[in-house]
C-alpha positions in Angstrom: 95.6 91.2 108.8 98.6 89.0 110.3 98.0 89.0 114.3 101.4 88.9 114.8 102.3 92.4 113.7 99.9 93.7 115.9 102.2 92.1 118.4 100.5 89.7 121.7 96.9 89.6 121.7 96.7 88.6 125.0 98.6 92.4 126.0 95.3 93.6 123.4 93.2 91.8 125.9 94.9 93.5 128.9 93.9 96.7 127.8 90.8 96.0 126.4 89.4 97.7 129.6 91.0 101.1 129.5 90.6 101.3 125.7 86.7 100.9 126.0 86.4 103.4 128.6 88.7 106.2 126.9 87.1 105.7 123.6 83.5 106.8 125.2 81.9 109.5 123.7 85.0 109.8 121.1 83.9 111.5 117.8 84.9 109.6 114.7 85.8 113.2 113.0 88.9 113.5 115.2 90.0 110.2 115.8 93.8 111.1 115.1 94.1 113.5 117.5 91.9 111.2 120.3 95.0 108.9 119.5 97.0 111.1 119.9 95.6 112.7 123.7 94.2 108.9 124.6 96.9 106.2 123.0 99.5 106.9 125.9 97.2 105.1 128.0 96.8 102.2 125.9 100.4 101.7 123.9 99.1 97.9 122.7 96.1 99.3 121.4 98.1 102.4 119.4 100.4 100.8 118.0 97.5 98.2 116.9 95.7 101.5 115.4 99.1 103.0 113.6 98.8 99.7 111.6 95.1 100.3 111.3 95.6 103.8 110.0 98.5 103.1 107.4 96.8 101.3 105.4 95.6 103.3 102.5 91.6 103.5 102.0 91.9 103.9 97.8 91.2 102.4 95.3 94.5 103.5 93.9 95.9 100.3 93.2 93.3 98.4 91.8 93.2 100.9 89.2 97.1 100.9 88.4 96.7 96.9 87.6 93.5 97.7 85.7 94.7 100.4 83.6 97.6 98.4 82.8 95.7 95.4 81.4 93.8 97.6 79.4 97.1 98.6 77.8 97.8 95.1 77.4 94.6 93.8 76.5 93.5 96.3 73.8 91.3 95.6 70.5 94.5 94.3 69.3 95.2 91.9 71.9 92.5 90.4 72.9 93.5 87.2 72.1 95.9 86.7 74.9 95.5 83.7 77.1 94.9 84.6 80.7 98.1 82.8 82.0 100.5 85.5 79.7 98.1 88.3 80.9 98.5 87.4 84.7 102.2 87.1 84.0 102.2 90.1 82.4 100.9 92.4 85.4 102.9 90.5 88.1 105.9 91.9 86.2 104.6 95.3 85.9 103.6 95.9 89.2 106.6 94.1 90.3 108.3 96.6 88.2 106.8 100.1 90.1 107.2 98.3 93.2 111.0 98.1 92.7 110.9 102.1 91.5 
């Protein structure tokens, strides 16, 4: 992850302290509402998590590109060279990205 959207690491560093201490004790089950109660204390550090959290933990994608090379890339088509295959995803995914 780019450093830089997590904005100055040095303000990170700052409240290192305070971050540590609050997080003592916190239950991994309920960590969006410990944000939620704690990350008034620490703004650096919750905006730094918001990132954190966005990102999406499935598998979701990976599956999309796969399942679309296998639509590509049948029995049929095997014979494709790698190059026109590559080229091939980048402009579908392209495609549902622009959707």
């Amino acid at each position: 992850m780019d450093l830089a959207i997590l904005g100055n690491v040095e303000e990170l560093r700052e409240e290192l302290p305070q971050y540590l201490a609050a997080a003592q004790g916190a239950n991994e089950g309920v960590m969006l509402q410990w944000w939620r109660i704690n990350g008034e204390k620490i703004p650096k550090w919750k905006a730094a998590a918001r990132r954190v959290f966005a990102v999406s933990p499935t598998s979701a994608a990976a599956e999309r590109v796969f399942s679309h090379l296998n639509s590509y890339v049948g029995d049929r088509q095997g014979h494709l060279l790698d190059d026109k295959i590559e080229l091939m995803l980048m402009l579908q995914c392209r495609h549902h990205l622009t959707e």
